[in-house]
C-alpha positions in Angstrom: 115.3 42.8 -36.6 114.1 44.8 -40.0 110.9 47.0 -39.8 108.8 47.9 -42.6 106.7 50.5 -42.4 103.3 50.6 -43.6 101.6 54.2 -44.0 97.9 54.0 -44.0 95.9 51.0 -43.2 93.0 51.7 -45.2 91.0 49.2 -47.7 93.6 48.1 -49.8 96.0 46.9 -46.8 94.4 43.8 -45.1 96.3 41.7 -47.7 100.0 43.2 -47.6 99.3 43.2 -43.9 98.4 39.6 -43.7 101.5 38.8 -46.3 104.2 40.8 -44.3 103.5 39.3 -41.2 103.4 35.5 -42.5 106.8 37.2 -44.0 107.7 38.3 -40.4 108.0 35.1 -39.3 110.0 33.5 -41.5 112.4 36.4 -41.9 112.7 38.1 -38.6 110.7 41.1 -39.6 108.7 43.8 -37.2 106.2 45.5 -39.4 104.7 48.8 -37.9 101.6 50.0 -39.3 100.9 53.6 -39.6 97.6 55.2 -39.7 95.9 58.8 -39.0 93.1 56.4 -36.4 95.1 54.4 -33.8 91.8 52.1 -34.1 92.6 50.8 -37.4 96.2 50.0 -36.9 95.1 48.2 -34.4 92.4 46.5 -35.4 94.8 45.8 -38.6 97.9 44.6 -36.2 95.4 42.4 -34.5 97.5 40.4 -31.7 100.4 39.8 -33.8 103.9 39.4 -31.7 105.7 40.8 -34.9 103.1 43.7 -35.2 103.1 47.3 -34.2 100.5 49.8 -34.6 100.9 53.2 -33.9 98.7 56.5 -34.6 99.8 58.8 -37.5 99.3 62.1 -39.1 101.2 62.2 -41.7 101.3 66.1 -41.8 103.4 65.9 -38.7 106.9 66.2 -39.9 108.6 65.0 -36.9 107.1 62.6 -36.2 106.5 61.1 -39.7 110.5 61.1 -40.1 111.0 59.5 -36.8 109.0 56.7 -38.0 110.6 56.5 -41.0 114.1 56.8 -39.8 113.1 53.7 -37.3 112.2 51.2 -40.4 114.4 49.9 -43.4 111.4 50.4 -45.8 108.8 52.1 -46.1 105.1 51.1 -47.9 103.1 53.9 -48.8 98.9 53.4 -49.1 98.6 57.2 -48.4 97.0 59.2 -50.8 98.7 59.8 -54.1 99.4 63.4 -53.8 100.8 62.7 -49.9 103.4 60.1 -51.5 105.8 62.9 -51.6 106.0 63.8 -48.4 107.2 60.1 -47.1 109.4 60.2 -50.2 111.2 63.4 -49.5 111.9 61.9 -45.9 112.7 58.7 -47.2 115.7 60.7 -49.1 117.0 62.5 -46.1 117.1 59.1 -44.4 118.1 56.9 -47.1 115.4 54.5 -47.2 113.3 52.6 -49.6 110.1 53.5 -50.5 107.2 51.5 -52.8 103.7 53.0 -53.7 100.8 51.7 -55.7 100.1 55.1 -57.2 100.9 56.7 -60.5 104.7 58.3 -60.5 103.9 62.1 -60.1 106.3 64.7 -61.2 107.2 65.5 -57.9 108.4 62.3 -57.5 110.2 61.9 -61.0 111.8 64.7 -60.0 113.5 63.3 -57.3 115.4 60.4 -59.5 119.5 61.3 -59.1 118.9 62.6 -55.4 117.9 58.4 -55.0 120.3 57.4 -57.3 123.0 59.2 -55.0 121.4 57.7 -52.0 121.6 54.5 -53.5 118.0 53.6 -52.4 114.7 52.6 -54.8 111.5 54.8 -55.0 109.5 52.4 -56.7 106.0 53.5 -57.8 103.2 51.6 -59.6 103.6 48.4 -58.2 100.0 47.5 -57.0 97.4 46.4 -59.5 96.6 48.8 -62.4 99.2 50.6 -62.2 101.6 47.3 -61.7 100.8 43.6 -61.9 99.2 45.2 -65.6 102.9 46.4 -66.3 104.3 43.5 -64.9 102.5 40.6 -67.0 102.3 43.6 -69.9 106.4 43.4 -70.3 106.7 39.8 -69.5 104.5 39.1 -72.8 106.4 42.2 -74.5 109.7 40.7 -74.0 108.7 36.8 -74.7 107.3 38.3 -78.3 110.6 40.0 -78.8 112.8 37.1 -77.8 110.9 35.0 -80.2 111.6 37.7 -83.1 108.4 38.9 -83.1 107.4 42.7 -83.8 104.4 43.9 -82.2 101.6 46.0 -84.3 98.6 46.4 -81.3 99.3 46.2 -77.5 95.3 46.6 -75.4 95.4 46.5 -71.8 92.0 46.9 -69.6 91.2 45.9 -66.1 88.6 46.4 -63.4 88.0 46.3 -60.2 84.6 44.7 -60.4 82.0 42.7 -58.1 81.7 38.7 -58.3 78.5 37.6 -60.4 77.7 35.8 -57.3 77.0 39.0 -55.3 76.2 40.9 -57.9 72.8 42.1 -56.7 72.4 46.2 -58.4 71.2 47.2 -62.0 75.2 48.5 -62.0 76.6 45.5 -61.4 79.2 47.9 -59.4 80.0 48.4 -55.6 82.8 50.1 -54.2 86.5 48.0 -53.6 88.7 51.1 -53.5 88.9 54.8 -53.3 85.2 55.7 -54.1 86.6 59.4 -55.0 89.0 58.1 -57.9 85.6 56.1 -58.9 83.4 59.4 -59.4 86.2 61.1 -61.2 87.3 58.7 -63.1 88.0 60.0 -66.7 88.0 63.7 -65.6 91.4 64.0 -67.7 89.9 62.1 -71.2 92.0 59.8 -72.7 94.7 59.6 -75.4 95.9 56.3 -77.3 97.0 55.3 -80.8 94.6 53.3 -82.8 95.7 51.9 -86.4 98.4 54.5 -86.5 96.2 57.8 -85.6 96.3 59.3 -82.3 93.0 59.6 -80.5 91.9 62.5 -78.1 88.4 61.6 -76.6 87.1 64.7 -74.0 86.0 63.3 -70.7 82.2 62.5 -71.9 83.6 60.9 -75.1 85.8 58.6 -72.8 82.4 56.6 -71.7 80.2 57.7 -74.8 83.2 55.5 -77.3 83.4 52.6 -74.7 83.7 49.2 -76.3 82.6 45.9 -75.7 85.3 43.0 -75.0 84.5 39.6 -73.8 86.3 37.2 -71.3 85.6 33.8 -71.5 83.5 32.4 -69.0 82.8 35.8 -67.5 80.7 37.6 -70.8 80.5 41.0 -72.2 82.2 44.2 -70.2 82.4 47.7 -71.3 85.9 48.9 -71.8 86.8 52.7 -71.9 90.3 54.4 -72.6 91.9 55.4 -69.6 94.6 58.7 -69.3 97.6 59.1 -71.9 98.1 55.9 -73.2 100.7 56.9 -75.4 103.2 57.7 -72.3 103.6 54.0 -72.3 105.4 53.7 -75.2 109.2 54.6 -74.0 108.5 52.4 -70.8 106.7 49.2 -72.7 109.3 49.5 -75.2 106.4 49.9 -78.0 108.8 52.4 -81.0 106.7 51.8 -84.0 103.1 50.0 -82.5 100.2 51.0 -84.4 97.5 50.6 -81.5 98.3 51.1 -78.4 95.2 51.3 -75.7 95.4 50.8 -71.9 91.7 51.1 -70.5 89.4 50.2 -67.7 86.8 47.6 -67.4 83.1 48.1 -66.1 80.7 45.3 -66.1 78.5 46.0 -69.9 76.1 48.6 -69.9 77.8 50.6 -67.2 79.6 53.3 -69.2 75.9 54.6 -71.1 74.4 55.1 -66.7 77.6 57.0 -66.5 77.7 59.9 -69.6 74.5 60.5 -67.7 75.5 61.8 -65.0 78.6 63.3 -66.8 76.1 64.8 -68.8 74.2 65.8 -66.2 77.5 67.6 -64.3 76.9 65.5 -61.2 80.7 64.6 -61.5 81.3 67.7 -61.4 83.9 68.7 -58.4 84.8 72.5 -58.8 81.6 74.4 -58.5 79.9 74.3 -55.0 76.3 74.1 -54.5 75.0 76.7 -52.3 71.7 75.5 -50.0 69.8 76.0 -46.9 69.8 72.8 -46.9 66.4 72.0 -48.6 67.5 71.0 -51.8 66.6 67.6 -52.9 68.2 65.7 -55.8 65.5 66.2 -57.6 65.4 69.8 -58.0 69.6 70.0 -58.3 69.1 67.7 -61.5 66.3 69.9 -62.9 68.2 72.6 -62.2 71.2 71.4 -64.0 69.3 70.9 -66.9 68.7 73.9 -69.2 65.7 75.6 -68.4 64.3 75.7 -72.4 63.6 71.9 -71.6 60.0 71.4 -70.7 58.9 68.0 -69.0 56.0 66.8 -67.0 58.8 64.8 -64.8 62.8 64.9 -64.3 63.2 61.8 -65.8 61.5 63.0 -68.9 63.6 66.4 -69.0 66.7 64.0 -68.5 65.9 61.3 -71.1 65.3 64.9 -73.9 68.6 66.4 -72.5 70.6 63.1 -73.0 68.9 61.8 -76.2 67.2 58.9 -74.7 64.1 57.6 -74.6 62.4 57.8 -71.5 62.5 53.8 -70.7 66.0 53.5 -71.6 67.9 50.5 -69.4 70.5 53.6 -68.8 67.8 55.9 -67.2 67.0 52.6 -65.3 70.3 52.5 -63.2 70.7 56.3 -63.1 66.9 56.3 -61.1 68.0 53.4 -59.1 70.3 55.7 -57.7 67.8 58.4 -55.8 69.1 61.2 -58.0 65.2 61.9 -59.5 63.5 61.6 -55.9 62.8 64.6 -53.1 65.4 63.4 -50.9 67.8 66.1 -49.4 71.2 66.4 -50.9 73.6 64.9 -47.8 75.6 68.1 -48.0 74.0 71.2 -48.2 77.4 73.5 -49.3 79.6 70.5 -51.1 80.2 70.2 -55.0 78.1 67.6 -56.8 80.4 65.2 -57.2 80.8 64.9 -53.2 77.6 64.5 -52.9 77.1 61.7 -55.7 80.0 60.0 -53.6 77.9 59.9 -50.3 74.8 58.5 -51.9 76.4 55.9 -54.1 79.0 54.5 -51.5 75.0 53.9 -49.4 73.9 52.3 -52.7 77.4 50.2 -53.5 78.1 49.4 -50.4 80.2 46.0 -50.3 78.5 44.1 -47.9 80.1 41.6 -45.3 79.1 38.4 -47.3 79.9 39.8 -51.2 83.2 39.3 -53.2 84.4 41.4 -55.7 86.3 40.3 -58.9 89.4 41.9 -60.3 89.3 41.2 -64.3 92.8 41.6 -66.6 92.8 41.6 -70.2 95.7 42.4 -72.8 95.9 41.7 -76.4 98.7 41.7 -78.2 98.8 41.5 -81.9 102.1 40.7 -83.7 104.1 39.5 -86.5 105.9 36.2 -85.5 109.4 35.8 -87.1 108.1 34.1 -90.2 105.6 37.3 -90.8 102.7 35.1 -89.7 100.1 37.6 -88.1 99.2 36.3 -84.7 97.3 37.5 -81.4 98.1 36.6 -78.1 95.7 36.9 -75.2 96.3 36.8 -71.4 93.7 37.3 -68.9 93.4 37.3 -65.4 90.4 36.6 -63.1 90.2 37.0 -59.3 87.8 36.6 -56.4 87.6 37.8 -53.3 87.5 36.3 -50.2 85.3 38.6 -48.2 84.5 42.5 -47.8 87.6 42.8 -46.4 89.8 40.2 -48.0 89.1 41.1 -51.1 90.3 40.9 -54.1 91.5 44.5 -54.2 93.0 44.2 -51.5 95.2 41.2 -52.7 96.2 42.4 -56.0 97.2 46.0 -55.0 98.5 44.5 -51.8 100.6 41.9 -52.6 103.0 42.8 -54.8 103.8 45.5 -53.0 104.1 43.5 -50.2 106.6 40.7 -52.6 108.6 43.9 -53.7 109.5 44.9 -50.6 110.5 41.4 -49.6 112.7 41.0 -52.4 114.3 44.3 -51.8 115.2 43.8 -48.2 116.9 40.4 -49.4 118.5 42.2 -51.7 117.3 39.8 -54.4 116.5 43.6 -56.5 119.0 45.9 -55.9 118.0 48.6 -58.4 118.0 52.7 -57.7 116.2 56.0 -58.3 112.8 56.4 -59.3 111.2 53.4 -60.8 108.3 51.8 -62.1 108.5 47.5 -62.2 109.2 47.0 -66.1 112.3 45.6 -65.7 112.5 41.5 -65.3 114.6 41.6 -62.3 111.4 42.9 -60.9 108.4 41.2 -62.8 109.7 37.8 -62.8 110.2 37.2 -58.8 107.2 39.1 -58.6 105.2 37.2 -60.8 106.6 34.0 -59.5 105.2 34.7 -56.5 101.9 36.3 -57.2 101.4 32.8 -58.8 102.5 30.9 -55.6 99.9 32.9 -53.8 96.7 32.0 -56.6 97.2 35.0 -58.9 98.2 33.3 -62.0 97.3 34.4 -66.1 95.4 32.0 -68.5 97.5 32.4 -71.6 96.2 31.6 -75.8 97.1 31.9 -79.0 95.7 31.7 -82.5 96.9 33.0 -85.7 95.0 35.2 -87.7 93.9 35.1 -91.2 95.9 36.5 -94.2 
């Protein structure tokens, strides 16, 4: 029998788990899941014959390469900058490893060592980053075929909650990594538009959001999201004029947020010293520059952020319990960790509410005949539950149909990889269709 081993079996897994193990019985599989509390892996394995569960701490080298050496492949839902460690051991014991997570340099560096071990470190095969670059290259390549050259490539996606259990001023609640949430768009953004390359600082990234709309599903804010530009070489995309790949908030989001940017509750270098007394209330007055004089914190904020006082962004920001006299829930902890603990109270996901996962690209190009035309595909999913979600199923499964398709040799590829190639997006695709997640395609021409 093959093993796959899962590392971590945190809120993205409960869909690869349930994929692998419908796998396992079809294909002879054990799939041993891996986590740092023996409770979860459990609870995760449930009473599966084909399932293992074993405690984990992935600092302990020995027995982190004894695991690995025990599998065929290995699926990593660790942290990103932990990816390494699995991948170095994967090396040494010449075995496959796939990640959700950005590639990092570390792990770039490792490409000919994997090419000489003749084994695949693919990276960037969950949802943003993957099933975007997969449906991005299929369209990229069906425009090419056609003999079509490609002026403006926008991506965006979000990991958003249903309008059904939308229920907060935000309309936002936590279905991943609430830390990548509060620092998202600490490194600004940088993207081509109309030929000039933009650098937005990490306050401009939500202050220049724009406004797209889906059909059926309304406005959202979109905002620019890291170095779009270092998608060029892999997309393919010599010679675009605009190129943008950007997150998606539900509308009205990104003006709460420069708030608190504004503010420096994002902030996660500097730690705040207190006895312990210190209430939000006082940290935000504090952060604000003592020359501004208010009968209330929401009236110093609203002069510090140019707003007026009954502003809809001041609205949500309140909501949150950053202006009350309740005690910060760490008394030595940066801001940012302690804007983490009280938001993850007030977006909890809770039992009966679904989250949403929304797709958008836009693709502008000249067809073969120098017609102008734009081509739009978006994707829309729903979750099933708080735990089923549909996070969990788009990160989740295509890891989960990568892996597959690699133990059945059906991709035999090497080194270090990211899934633009068709060999890789097509099965995958293919399947993520089979299993609900399909694109809604158009086209129109534009006007001369």
């Amino acid at each position: 029998m093959k093993n796959i081993l899962l590392l971590g079996a945190g809120k993205s897994s409960a869909a690869l788990i349930r994929f692998l193990l419908n796998e396992s019985e079809k294909e002879n599989l054990i799939i041993t899941i891996a986590d740092l509390s023996a409770d979860a892996a459990l609870k995760k394995a449930g009473n599966h014959p084909n399932a293992r569960a074993i405690a984990l701490d992935i600092n302990d080298a020995v027995r982190r390469m004894k695991a690995i050496q025990t599998s065929d492949l290995v699926i990593s839902l660790l942290p990103p900058d932990l990816h390494i460690l699995a991948a170095n051991d994967c090396l040494e014991a010449g075995r496959h490893l796939i990640t959700a997570s950005y590639v990092s340099e570390s792990i770039k560096a490792l490409d000919e060592r994997a090419q000489e071990k003749n084994i695949v470190l693919m990276n960037e095969c969950g949802l943003d980053p993957g099933i975007d670059h997969m449906s991005a290259m299929k369209l990229i390549h069906q425009i090419k075929e056609e003999g079509g050259v490609i002026e403006s490539f926008r991506s965006y996606t979000g990991g958003l909650i249903a309008p059904e259990s939308n229920n907060n001023p935000w309309g936002y609640k936590f279905t991943w990594n609430p830390r990548n949430v509060i620092l998202a768009g600490k490194e600004g953004a940088v993207y081509l538009e109309n030929g000039t390359e933009k650098k937005l600082s990490y306050y401009d990234v939500f202050d220049q959001a724009e406004s797209i709309s889906i059909d059926e599903y309304g406005n959202f804010d979109a905002y620019a999201n890291r170095n779009s530009e270092s998608y060029i070489e892999p997309y393919g995309l010599h010679g675009v004029k605009t190129l943008l790949r950007g997150t998606l908030r539900n509308h009205g989001f990104c003006n709460a947020w420069k708030v608190f940017v504004k503010l420096g509750l994002t902030d996660d270098q500097e730690i705040i010293e207190s006895d312990g007394s210190l209430t939000w209330a006082q940290l935000v007055n504090r952060l604000i520059p003592s020359g501004i004089k208010a009968d209330s914190t929401i009236k110093r904020v609203a002069f510090y952020c140019g707003l007026h006082e009954k502003d809809e962004s001041l609205k949500r920001v309140q909501w949150t319990g950053v202006f009350d006299e309740n005690v910060l829930p760490f008394p030595k902890a940066t801001a940012a960790r302690n804007l983490q603990q009280l938001l993850e109270r007030k977006w909890k996901l809770e039992e009966g509410d679904k989250d949403m996962i929304v797709m958008h690209h836009e693709i502008i190009f000249k067809d073969k005949n120098g017609q102008q035309t734009k081509r739009l595909s978006s994707l829309v999913v729903k979750g099933e539950d708080s735990n089923l979600t549909a996070m969990a199923k788009t990160v989740g499964l295509p890891l989960g149909i990568t892996a597959m398709l690699i133990l059945k040799k059906e991709i035999n590829l090497k080194g270090v990889l990211i899934p633009v190639m068709p060999e890789v997006y097509n099965p995958v695709l293919t399947e993520l269709g089979n299993q609900g997640i399909i694109f809604r395609e158009e086209e129109s021409l534009l006007p001369v």
